[in-house]
C-alpha positions as CSV (number, residue, x, y, z in Angstrom):
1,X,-58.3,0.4,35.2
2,X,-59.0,-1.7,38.2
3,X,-61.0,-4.7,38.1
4,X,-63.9,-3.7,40.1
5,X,-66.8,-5.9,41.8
6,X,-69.8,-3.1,42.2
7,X,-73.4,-3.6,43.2
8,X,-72.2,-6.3,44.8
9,X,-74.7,-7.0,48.0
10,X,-73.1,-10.5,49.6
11,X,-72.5,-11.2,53.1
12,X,-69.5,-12.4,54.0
13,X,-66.1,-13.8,52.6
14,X,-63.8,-16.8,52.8
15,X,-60.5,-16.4,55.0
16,X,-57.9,-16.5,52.9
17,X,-55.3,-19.0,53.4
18,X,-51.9,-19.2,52.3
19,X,-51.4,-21.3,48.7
20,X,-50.8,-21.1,45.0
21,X,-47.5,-22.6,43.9
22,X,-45.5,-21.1,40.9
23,X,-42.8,-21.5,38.5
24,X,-40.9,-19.0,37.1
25,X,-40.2,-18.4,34.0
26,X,-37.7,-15.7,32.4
27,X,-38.8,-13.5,29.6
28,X,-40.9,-10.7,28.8
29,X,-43.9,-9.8,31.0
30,X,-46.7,-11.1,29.6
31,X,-50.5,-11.0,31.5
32,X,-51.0,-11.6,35.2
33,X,-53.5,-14.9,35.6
34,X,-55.7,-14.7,38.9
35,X,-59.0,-16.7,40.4
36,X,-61.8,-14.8,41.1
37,X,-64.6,-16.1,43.6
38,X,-67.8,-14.0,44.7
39,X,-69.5,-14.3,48.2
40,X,-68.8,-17.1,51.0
41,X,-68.7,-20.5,50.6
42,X,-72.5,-21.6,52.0
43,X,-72.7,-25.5,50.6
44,X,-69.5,-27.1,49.3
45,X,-71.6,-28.9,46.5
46,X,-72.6,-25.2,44.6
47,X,-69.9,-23.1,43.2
48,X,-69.7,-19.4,44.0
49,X,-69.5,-17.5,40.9
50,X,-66.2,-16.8,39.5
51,X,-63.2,-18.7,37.5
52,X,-60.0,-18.1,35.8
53,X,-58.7,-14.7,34.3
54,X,-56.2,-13.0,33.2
55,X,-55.2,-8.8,33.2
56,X,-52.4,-7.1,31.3
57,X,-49.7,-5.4,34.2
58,X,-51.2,-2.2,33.6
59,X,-54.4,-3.2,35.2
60,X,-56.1,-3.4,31.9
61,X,-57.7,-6.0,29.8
62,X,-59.4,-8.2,32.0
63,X,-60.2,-11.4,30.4
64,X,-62.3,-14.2,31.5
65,X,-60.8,-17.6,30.8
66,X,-62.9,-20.3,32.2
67,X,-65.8,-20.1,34.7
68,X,-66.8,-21.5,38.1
69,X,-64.7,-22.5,41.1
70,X,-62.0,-22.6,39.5
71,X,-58.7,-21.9,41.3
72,X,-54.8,-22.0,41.9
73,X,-53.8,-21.3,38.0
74,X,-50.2,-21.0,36.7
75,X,-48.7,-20.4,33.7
76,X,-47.0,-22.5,31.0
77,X,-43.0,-21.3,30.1
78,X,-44.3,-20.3,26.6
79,X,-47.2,-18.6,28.0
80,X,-50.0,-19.9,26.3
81,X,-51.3,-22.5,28.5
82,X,-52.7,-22.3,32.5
83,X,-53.1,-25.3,34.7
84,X,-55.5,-24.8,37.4
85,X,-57.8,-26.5,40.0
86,X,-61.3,-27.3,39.5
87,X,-63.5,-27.7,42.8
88,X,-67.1,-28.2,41.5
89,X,-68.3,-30.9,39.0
90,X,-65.4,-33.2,37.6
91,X,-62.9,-31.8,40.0
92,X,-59.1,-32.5,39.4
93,X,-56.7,-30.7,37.7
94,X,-57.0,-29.1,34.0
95,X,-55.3,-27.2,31.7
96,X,-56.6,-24.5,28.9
97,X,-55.2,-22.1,26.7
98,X,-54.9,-18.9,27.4
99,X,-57.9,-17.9,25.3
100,X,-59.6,-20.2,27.0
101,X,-59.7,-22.5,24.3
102,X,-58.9,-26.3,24.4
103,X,-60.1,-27.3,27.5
104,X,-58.4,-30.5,29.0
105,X,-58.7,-32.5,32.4
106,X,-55.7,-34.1,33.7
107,X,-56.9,-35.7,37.0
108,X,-59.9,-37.3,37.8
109,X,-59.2,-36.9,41.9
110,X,-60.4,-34.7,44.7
111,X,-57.8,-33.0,46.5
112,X,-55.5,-32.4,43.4
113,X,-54.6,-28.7,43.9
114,X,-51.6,-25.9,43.5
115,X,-50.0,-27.2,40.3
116,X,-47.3,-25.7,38.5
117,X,-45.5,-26.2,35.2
118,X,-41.7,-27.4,34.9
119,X,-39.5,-24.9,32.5
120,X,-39.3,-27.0,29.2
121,X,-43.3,-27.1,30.0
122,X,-43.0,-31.1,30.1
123,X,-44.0,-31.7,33.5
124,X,-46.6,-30.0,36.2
125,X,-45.7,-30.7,39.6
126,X,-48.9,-30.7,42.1
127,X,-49.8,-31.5,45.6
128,X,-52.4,-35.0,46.0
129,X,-54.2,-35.9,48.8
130,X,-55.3,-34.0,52.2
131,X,-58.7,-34.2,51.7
132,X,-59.8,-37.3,52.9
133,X,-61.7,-38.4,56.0
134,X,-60.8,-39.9,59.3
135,X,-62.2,-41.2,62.0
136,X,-62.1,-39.7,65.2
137,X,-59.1,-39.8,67.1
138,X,-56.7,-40.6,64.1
139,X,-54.6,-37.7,62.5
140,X,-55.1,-36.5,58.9
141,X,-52.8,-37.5,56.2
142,X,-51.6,-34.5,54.5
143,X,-51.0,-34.2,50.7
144,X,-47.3,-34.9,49.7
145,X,-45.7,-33.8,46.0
146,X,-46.9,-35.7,43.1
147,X,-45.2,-35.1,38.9
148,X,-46.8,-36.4,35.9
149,X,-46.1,-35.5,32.4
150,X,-47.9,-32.0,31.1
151,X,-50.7,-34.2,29.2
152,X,-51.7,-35.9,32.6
153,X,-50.0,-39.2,32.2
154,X,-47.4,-40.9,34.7
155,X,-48.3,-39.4,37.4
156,X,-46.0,-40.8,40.7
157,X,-45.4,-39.2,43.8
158,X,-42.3,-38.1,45.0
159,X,-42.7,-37.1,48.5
160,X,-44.2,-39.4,51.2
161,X,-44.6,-38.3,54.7
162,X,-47.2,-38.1,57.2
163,X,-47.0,-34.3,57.5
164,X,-48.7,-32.1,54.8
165,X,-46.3,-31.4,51.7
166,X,-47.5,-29.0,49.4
167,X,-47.3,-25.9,47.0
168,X,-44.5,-26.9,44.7
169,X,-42.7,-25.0,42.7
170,X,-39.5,-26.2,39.8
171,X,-36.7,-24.0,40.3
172,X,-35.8,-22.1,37.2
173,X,-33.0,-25.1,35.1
174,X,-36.0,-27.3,36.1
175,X,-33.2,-29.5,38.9
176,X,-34.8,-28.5,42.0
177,X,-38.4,-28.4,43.7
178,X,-39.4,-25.9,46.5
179,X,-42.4,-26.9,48.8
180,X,-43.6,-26.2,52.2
181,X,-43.8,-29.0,54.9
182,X,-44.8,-29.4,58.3
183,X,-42.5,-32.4,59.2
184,X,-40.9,-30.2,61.8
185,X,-44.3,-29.4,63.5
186,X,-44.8,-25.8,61.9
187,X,-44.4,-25.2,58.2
188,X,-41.4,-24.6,56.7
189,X,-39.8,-24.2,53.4
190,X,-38.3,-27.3,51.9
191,X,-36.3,-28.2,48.7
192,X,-35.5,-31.3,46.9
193,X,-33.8,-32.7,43.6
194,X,-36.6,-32.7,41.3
195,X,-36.7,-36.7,41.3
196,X,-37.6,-35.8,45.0
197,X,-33.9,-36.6,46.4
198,X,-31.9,-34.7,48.4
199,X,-35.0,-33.1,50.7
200,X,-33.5,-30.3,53.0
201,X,-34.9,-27.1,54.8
202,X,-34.8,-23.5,54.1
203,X,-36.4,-22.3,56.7
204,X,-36.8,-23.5,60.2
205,X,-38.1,-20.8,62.3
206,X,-41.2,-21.5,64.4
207,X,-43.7,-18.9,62.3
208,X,-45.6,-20.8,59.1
209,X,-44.2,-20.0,56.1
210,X,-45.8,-21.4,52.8
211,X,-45.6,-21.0,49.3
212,X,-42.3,-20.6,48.0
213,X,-41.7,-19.1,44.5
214,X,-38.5,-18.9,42.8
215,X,-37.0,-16.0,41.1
216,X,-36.3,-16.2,37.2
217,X,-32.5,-16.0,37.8
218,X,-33.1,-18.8,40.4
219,X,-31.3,-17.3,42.8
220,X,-34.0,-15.9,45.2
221,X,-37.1,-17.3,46.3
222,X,-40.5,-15.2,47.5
223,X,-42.5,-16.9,50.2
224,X,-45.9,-15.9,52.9
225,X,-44.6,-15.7,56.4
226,X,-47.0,-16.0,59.5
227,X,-46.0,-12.1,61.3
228,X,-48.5,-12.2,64.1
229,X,-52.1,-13.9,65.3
230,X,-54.8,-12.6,67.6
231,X,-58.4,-13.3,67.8
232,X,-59.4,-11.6,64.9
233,X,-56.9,-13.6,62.7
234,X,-53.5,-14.2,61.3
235,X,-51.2,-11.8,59.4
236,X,-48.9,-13.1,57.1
237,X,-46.5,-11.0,55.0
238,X,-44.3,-11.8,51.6
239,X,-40.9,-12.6,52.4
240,X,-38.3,-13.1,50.2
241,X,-34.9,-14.8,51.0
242,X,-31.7,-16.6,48.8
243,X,-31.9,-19.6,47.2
244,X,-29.9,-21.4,50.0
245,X,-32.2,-20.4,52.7
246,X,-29.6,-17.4,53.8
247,X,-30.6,-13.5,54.2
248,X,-34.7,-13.7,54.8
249,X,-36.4,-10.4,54.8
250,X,-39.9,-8.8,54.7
251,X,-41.1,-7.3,51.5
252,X,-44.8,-6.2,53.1
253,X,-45.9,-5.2,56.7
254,X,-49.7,-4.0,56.0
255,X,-50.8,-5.7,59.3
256,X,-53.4,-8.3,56.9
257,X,-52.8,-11.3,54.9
258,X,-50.2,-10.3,52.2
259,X,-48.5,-13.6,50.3
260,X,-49.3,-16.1,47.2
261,X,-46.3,-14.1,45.8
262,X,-44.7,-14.9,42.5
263,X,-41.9,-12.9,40.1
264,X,-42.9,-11.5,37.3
265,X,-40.4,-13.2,34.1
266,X,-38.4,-10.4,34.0
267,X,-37.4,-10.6,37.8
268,X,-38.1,-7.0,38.5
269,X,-41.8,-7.1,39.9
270,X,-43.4,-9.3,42.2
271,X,-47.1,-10.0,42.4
272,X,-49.1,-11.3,45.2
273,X,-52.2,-11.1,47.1
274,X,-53.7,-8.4,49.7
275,X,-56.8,-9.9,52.2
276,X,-58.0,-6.6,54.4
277,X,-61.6,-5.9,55.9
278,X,-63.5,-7.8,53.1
279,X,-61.1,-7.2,49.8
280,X,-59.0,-10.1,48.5
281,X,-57.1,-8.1,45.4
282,X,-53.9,-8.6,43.8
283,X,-51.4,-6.1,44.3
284,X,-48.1,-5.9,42.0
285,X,-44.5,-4.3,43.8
286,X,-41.5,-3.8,43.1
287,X,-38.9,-6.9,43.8
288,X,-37.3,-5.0,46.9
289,X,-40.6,-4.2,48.5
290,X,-41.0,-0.6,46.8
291,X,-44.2,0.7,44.7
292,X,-46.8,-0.9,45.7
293,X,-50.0,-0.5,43.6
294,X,-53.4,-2.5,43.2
295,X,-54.7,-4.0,39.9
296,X,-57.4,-5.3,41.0
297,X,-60.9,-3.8,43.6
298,X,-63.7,-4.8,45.3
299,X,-65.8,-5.7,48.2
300,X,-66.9,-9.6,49.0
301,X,-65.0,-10.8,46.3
302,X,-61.8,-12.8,46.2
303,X,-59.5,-12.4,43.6
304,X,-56.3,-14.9,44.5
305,X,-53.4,-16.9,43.4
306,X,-51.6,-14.6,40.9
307,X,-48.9,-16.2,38.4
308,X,-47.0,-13.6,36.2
309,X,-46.3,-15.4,32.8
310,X,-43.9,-14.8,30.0
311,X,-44.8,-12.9,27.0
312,X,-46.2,-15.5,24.2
């Protein structure tokens, strides 16, 4: 059963762009958590309809977790808790359980976004910052990688640079951090120690690549990958390369916005996000590309930032 959005009558729909950071975590497949938002965004002070859910692989038992603009979620390792972003009243980041019970915020600041858990579940890694104004004529700041412990306390960055950082991810043993950067004038795929050490590039071609997710074995990690732009938009596809940067390849080529790509625990599935003539759904695959299937439908709705989690 696809989760379907009809009757709908809004005009119009957000652009996606590339985001939601992941951990992975091996195990059994558990649920699939996703965002879903309705209609454009017309004032940035009134959430669109929507919030957090979560839908069994099969495409069935579509449960609501939280509601409003609620965004970005990701899994705990044990599976029973989801960090995500709020973007309405009290924004920050939060955590719930997966019932939706148990409701906790964790930052109190705008701009806190694309969390993720570490693997013993002790730490959430999160990009801060970005959002900020400027006068005219100076350059943004971007947001760089912040860690604090899984209850919100000692937070401290560990990434400082001019360019955006953003959408971390802890590699599986929890030692390593991937992120994208634009330090090198186009984004790229970084990694560092995860006491932000040792920072190094993946990728360094000149498309924009975001996003990086790791594979439960650690030894792969799934990315979005700007394919081509034209006046009516840009395309990116899910890529997929080693855990050293070596032997990058396409998993998607559907000529729209395919990415926000994370493994499922077992390491055999991947799920990620499909934006094409006015449908945001998430589409699960197999890990080389293969099988292809939707679990989710409908028009002038956006249903983003997948995160497969382990079985409770």
């Amino acid at each position: 059963m696809l989760l379907g959005a009809a009757g709908l009558c809004l005009a119009g729909i957000l652009a996606l762009t590339p985001g939601g950071s992941r951990a992975a975590f091996p195990g059994a497949n558990g649920d699939i958590v996703f965002s879903r938002q309705i209609g454009p965004i017309l004032n940035a002070s009134a959430p669109r309809p929507g919030g957090i859910f979560t839908v069994a692989p099969n495409g069935k038992d579509v449960t609501r977790v939280t509601n409003g603009e609620d965004d970005d979620p990701g899994f705990s390792p044990n599976g029973k808790w989801i960090v995500f972003t709020r973007f309405e009243d009290k924004q920050g980041l939060y955590r719930i359980k997966a019932n939706g019970s148990h409701l906790k915020r964790l930052t109190t600041k705008r701009g806190d976004d694309n969390a993720a858990f570490s693997p013993d579940g002790k730490r959430i890694v999160f990009a801060r910052g970005g959002l900020m104004p400027v006068k005219r004529g100076m350059t943004p700041v971007g947001p760089d990688i912040w860690v604090m412990r899984a209850d919100g306390s000692h937070e401290h960055a560990l990434t400082s640079n001019p360019a955006p950082d953003d959408f971390p991810s802890f590699s599986p043993n929890g030692k390593r951090i991937a992120f994208d950067s634009e330090r090198n004038g186009n984004s790229d795929i970084f990694e560092m120690r995860a006491d932000g050490s040792n920072e190094h590039a993946l990728t360094t071609g000149g498309r924009d690549e975001h996003d990086p997710n790791y594979s439960p074995n650690g030894k792969r990690i799934t990315y979005s990958k700007l394919t081509s732009s034209n006046q009516t938009g840009q395309n990116y596809d899910v890529f997929v390369m080693d855990a050293d940067g070596s032997h990058q390849h396409g998993l998607t080529s559907g000529g729209a916005f395919e990415g926000r790509s994370a493994y499922s625990p077992s390491g055999q599935k991947i799920v990620y996000v499909r934006d094409s003539d006015r449908e945001t759904n998430v589409f699960v695959m197999d890990a080389d590309g293969s099988h292809k299937r939707a679990l989710t439908e409908g028009t002038n709705v956006e249903h983003e930032s997948p995160d497969w989690g382990p079985k409770p």
